[in-house]
C-alpha positions as CSV (number, residue, x, y, z in Angstrom):
1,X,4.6,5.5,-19.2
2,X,6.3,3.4,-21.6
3,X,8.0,0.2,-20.2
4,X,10.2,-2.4,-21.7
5,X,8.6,-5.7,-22.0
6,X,11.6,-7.3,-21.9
7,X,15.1,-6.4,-20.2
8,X,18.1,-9.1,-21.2
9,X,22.0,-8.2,-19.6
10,X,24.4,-9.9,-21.2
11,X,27.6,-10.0,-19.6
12,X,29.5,-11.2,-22.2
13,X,29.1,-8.8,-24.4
14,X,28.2,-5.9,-21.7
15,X,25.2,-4.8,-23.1
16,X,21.4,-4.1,-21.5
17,X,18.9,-5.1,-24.2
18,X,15.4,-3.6,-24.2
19,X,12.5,-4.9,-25.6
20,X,10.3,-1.9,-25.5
21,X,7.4,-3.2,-28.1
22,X,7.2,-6.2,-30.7
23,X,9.3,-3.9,-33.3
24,X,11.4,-2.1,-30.9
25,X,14.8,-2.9,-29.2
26,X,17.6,-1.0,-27.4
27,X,21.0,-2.2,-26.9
28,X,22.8,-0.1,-24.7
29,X,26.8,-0.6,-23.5
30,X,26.8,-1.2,-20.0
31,X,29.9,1.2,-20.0
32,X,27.4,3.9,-22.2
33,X,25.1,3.3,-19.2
34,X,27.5,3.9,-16.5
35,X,28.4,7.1,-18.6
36,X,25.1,8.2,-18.4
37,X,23.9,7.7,-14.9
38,X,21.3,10.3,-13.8
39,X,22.3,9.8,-9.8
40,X,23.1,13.5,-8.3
41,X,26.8,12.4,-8.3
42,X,27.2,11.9,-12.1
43,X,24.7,14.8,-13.0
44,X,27.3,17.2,-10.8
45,X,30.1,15.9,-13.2
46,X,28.3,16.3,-16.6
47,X,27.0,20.0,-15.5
48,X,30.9,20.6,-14.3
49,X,31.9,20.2,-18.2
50,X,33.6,16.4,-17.2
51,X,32.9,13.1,-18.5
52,X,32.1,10.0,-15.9
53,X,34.6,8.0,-16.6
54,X,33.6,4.2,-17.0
55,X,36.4,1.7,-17.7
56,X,35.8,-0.6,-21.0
57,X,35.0,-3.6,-19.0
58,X,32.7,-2.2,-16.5
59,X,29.7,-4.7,-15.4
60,X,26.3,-4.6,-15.0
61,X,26.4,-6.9,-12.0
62,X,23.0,-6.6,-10.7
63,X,19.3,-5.3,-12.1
64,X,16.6,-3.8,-10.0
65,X,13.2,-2.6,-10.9
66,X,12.0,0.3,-9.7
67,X,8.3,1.0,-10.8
68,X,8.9,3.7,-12.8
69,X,12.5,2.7,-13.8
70,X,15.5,0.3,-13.2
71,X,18.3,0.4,-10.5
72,X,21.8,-0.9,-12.3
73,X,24.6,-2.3,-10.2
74,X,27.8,-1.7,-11.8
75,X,31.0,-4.0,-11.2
76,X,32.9,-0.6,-9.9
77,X,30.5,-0.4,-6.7
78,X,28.2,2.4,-8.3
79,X,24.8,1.9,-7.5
80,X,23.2,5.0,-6.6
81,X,21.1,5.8,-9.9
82,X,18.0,4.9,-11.0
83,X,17.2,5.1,-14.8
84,X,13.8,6.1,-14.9
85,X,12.4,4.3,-18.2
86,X,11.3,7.4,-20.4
87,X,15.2,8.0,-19.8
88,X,16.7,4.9,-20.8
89,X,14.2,5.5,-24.2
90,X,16.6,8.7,-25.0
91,X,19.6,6.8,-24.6
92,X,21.3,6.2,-28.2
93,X,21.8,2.3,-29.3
94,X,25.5,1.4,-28.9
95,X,26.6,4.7,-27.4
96,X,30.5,5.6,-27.6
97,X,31.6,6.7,-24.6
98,X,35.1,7.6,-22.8
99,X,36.4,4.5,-21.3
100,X,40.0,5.6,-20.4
101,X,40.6,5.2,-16.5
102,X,40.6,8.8,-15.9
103,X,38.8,10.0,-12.6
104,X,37.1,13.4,-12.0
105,X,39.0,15.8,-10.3
């Protein structure tokens, strides 16, 4: 299992940095990351053709390892996914994402 040896949010410029080796880093939107979270919630609106909707100034407001992964806390209450780390690895660096205010149905 591959895991970051360093993990940096910065909430000024919303973005989770990870240092995954001494020549590797990952910068991923925190609103790219809410986007993308693999909780059972958000993996029933991706398969249902819809887009989780995250706000351009949604938080990372709190950062919990798991073992095998990392629990994010995002300013809009969401907490229930856990991003394993061989996950966050397929993630793309400074994903685009839908950040218009729109809600699944």
């Amino acid at each position: 299992m591959n895991v970051p040896q360093h993990m940096a949010v910065d909430a000024a410029a919303r973005t989770l940095t990870l240092q995954w080796d001494t020549a590797r880093v990952q910068t991923l939107a925190h609103a790219a990351l809410r986007t993308a979270c693999p909780c059972s919630t958000c993996r029933r609106v991706r398969l249902a053709g819809a887009v989780v909707p995250a706000t351009k100034d949604i938080a990372i407001v709190d950062v919990q390892p798991m073992g095998y992964g990392v629990q994010l806390v995002f300013s809009d209450g969401h907490a229930q996914g856990i991003f394993p780390w061989a996950y966050l690895e397929t993630l793309v660096t400074n994903q685009r994402v839908d950040t218009s205010e729109k809600r699944p149905a």
